[in-house]
C-alpha positions as CSV (number, residue, x, y, z in Angstrom):
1,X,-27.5,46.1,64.7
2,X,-25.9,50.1,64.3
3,X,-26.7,52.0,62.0
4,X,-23.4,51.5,60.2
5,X,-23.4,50.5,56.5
6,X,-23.7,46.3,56.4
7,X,-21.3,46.3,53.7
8,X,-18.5,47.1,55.5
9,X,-18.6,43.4,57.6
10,X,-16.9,42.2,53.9
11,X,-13.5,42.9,52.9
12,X,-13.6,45.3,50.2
13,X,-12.7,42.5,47.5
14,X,-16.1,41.4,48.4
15,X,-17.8,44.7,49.3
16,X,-17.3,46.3,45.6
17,X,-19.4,43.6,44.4
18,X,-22.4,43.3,46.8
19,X,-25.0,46.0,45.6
20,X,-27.1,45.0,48.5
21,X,-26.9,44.1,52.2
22,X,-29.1,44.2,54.7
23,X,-29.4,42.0,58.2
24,X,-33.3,41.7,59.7
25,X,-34.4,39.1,62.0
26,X,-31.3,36.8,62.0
27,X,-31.2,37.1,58.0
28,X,-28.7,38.3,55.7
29,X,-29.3,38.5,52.5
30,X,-26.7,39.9,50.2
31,X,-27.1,41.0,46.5
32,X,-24.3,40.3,44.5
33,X,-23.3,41.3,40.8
34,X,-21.7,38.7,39.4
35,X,-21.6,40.1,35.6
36,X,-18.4,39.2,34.2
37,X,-17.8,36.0,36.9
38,X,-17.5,32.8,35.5
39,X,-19.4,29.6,37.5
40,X,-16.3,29.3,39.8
41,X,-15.9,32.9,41.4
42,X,-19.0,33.2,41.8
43,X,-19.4,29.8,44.0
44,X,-15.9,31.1,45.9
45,X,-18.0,34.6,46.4
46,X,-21.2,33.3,47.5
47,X,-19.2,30.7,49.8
48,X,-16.8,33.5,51.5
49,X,-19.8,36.0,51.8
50,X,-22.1,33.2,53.5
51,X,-18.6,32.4,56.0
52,X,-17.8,36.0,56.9
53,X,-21.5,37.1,57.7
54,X,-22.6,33.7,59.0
55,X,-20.0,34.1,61.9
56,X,-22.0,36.9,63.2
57,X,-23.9,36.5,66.4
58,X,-26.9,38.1,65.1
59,X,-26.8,36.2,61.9
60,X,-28.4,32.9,61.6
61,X,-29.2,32.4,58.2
62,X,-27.3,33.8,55.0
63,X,-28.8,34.0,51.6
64,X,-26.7,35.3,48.5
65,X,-28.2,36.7,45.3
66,X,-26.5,36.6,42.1
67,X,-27.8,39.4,39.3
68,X,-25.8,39.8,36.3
69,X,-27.3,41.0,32.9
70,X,-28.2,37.6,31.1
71,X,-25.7,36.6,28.5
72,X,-26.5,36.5,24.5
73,X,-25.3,32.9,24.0
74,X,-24.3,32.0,20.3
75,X,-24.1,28.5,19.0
76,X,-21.8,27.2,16.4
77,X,-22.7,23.6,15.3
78,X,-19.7,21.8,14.2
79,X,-20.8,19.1,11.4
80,X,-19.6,15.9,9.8
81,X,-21.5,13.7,7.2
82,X,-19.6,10.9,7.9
83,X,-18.0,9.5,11.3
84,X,-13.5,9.4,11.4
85,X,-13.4,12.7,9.5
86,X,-11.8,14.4,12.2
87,X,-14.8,16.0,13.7
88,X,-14.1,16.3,17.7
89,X,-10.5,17.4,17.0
90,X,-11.0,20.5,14.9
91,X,-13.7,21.3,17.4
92,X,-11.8,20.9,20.5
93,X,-8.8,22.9,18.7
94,X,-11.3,25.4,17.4
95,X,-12.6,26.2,21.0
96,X,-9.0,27.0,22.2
97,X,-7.7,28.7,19.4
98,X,-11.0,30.8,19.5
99,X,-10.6,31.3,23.3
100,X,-7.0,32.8,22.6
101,X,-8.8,35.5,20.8
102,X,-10.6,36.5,23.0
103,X,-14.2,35.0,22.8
104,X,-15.1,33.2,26.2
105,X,-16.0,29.6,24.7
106,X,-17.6,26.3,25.6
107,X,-18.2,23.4,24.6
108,X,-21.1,20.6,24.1
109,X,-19.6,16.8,23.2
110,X,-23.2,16.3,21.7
111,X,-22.1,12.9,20.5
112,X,-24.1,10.8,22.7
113,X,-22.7,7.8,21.3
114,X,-19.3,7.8,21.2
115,X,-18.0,11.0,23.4
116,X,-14.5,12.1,22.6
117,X,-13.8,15.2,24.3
118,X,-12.8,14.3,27.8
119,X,-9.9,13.0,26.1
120,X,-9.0,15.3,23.8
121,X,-9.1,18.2,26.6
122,X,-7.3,16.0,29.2
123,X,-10.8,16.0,31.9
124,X,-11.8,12.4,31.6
125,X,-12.8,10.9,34.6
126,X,-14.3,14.3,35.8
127,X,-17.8,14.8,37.0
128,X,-20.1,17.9,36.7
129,X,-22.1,18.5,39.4
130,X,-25.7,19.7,39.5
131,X,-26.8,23.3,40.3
132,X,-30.6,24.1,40.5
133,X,-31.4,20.7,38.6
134,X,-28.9,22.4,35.9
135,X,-25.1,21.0,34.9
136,X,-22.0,22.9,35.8
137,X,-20.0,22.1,33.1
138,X,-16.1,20.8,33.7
139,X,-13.3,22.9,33.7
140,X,-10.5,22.1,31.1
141,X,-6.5,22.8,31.3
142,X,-7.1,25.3,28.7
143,X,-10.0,27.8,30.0
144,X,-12.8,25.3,27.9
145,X,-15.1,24.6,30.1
146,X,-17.1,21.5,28.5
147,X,-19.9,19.2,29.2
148,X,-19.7,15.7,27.6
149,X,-21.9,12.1,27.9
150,X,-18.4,10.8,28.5
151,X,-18.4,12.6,32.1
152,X,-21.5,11.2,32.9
153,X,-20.9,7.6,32.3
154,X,-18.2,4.9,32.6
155,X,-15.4,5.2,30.0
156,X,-16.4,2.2,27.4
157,X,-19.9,1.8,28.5
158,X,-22.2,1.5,25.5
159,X,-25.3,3.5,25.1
160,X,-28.5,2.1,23.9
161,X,-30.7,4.5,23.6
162,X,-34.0,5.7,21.2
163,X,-33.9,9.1,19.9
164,X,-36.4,11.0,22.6
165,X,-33.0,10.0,25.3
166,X,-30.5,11.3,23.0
167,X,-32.3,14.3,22.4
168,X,-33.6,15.0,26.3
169,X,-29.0,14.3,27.1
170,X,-28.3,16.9,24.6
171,X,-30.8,19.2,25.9
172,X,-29.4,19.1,29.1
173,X,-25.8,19.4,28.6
174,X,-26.6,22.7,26.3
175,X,-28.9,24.0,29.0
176,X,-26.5,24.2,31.4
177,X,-24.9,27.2,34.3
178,X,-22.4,28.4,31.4
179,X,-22.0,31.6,33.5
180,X,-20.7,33.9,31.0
181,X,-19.8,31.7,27.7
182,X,-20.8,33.6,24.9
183,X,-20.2,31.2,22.1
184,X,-20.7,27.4,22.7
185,X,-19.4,25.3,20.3
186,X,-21.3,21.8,20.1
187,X,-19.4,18.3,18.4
188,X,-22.6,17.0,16.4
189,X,-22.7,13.3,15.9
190,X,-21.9,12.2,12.0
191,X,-25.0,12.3,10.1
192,X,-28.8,14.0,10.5
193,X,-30.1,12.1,13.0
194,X,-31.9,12.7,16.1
195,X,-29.6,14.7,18.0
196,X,-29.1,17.1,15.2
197,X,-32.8,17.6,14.6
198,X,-33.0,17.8,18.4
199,X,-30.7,20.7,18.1
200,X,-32.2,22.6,15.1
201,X,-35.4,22.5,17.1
202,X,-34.4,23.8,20.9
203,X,-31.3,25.1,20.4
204,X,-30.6,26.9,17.0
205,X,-27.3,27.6,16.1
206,X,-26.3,30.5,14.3
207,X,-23.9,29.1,12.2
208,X,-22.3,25.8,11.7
209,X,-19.0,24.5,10.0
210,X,-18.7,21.5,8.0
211,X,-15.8,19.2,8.3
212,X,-15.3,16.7,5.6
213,X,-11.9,14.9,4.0
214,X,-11.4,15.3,0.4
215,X,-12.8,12.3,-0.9
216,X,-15.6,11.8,-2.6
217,X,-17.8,9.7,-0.4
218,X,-17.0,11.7,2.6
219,X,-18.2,15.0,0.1
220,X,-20.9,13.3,0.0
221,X,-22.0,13.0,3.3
222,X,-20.8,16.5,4.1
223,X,-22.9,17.6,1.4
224,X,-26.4,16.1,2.8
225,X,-25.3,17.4,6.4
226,X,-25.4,21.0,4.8
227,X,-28.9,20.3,3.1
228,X,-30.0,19.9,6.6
229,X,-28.5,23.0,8.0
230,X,-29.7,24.8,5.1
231,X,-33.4,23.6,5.1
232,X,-33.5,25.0,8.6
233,X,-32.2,28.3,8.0
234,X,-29.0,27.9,9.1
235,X,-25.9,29.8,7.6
236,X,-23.1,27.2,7.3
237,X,-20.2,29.7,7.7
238,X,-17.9,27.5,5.7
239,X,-15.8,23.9,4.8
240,X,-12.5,22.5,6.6
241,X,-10.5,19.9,4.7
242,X,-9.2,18.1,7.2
243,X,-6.4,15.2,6.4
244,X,-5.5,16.7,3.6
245,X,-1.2,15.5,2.7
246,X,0.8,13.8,4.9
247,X,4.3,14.3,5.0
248,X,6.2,11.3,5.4
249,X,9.1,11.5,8.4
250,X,11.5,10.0,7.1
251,X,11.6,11.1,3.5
252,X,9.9,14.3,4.2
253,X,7.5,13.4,0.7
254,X,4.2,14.7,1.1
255,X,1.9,12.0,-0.4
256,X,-2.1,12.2,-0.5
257,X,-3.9,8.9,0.5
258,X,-7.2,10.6,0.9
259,X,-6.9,12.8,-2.3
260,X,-6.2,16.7,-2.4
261,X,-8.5,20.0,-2.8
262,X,-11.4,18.3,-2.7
263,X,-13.3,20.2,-0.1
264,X,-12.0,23.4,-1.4
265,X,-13.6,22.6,-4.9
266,X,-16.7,21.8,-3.2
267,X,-16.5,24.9,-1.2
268,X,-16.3,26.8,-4.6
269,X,-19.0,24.4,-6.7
270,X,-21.5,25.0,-3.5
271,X,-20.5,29.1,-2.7
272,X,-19.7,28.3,0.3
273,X,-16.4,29.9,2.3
274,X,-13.2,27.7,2.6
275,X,-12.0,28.0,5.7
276,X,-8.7,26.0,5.4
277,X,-7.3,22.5,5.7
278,X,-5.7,20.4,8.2
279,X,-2.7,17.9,7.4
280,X,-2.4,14.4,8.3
281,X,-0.2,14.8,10.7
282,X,1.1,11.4,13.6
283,X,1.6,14.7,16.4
284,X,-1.8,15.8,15.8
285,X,-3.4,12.5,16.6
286,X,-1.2,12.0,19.4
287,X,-1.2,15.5,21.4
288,X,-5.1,14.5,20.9
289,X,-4.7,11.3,22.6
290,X,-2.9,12.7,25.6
291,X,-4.9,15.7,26.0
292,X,-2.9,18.0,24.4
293,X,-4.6,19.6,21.7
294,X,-2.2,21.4,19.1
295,X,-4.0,24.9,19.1
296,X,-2.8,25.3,22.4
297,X,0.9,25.7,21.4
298,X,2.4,28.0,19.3
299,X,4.1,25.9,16.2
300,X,3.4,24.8,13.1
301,X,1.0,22.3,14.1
302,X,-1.2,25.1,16.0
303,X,-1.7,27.6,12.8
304,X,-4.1,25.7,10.9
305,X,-6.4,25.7,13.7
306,X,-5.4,29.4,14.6
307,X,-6.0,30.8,10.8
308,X,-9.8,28.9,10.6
309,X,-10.4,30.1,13.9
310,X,-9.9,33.8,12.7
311,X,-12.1,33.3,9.7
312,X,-14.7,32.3,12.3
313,X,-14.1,34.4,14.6
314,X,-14.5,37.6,11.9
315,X,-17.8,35.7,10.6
316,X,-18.7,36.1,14.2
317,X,-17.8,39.4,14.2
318,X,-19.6,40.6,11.1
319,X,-22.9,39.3,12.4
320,X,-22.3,41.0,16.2
């Protein structure tokens, strides 16, 4: 080998990101920073690297270092007391409007039970692969990448499992290669069951917002869900009313079969932020069912999402 620089093999594309090359005894081993790279180009680096100096003559074996400075990963619980309040929606929405301003978001479908989000973000029938005995989570339409029990198992097939394997699944979806996510938003089952206490325990978020319709039972439950996150230190940074008016197509009346202002006066009564309401609204639940989440556009039906994600994303902010 000359005494030439070893760098200079790669392309420069390549070259400005290898810190460190050197070729001894038939091995390459290249040192890469990869701060900045999400799981993807940094699999397309390592694979063009390991092509380029494998085709060497005095190469036989290639071996590619990734170093980047290890990323402060933030978790935002979103909570429900009950279940068919809307939960998985506002958190898929939430993700992408929250992505569009600029945070670099994932997101955990931590309801073992009855996954939702390889629908709602148009993946299903996708399968993450394994890394170093870790997940690689699955790339969405919209830059989410997410990790979900329904990638891992048939569509429709039931789960009957004891708390201990709910908690070990939702352990392994959150520690996954999430490359340079820096908040990871994870759908919590309804309730305060295993997988939340799970959560609390390993994985502490560092806020969490409740989502609740305006009823009173549904207040309620939403009520002892923030009791939990409370008794474990964590800030709730504030209440969505989702459902709240639907506005009839035909007549354009907007009647309230699930009651009005509910959440926000529970918001008030607890001291707690109100971050906004959602309406009952047919082109919500369908662009959900296709895989077309509404925060992705730019109507009517995307500001909701887009003016609670701002409040979040300021909490976030504030506490950076």
């Amino acid at each position: 080998m000359s005494s030439t620089d070893p760098k200079s093999l790669l392309p420069d594309s390549l070259a400005a990101r290898v810190s460190a090359l050197t070729i001894k005894n038939g091995r390459a081993i290249a040192v890469v920073d990869a701060a900045g790279l999400g799981e993807q180009e940094r699999a397309e680096i390592e694979r063009a690297i390991a092509e380029i100096l494998g085709e060497r003559d005095e190469v036989s074996d290639v071996r590619v270092v990734m170093t980047a400075e290890r990323t402060q990963r933030r978790l935002i619980a979103i909570g429900s007391g009950k279940g068919g309040v809307g939960k998985s929606t506002l958190t898929a929405n939430l993700a992408i409007a929250l992505q569009k301003a600029g945070r670099k978001v994932g997101l955990v479908d931590a309801d073992i039970y009855g996954p939702s989000q390889p629908v709602i973000l148009g993946n299903q029938g996708q399968k993450p692969v394994a890394r170093d005995e870790k997940l690689v989570p699955v790339e969405s339409a919209f830059g989410i990448p997410v990790l979900s029990m329904g990638h891992l198992v048939e569509p429709g097939r039931a789960l009957a499992w004891r708390g201990p394997m709910a908690g070990n699944a939702l352990a392994q979806l959150v520690d996954a290669h999430w490359g340079d996510v820096d908040t990871l938003l994870v759908d919590l089952p309804p309730g305060t069951g295993d997988v939340q206490l799970t959560m609390l325990q390993r994985f502490k978020p560092v806020g969490a917002v409740l989502v609740s319709t305006p009823q009173d039972l549904a207040l309620m439950d939403a009520a002892r869900a923030g009791q939990l996150f409370d008794q474990a230190g964590v800030p709730v940074i504030g209440l969505v009313e989702n459902m709240a008016g639907y506005a009839c197509p035909h007549c354009g009346e907007v009647s309230d079969p699930f009651g009005k202002g509910g959440v926000e006066k529970a918001a008030g009564r607890l001291e707690l932020p109100f971050l906004g309401r959602i309406p009952l609204d047919l082109a919500i639940r369908e662009g959900s069912d296709r895989g077309e989440p509404p925060a992705s556009g730019d109507d009517a039906f995307a500001k909701p999402f887009h003016d609670i994600a701002a409040k979040v994303d300021a909490w976030i902010g504030a506490r950076s």
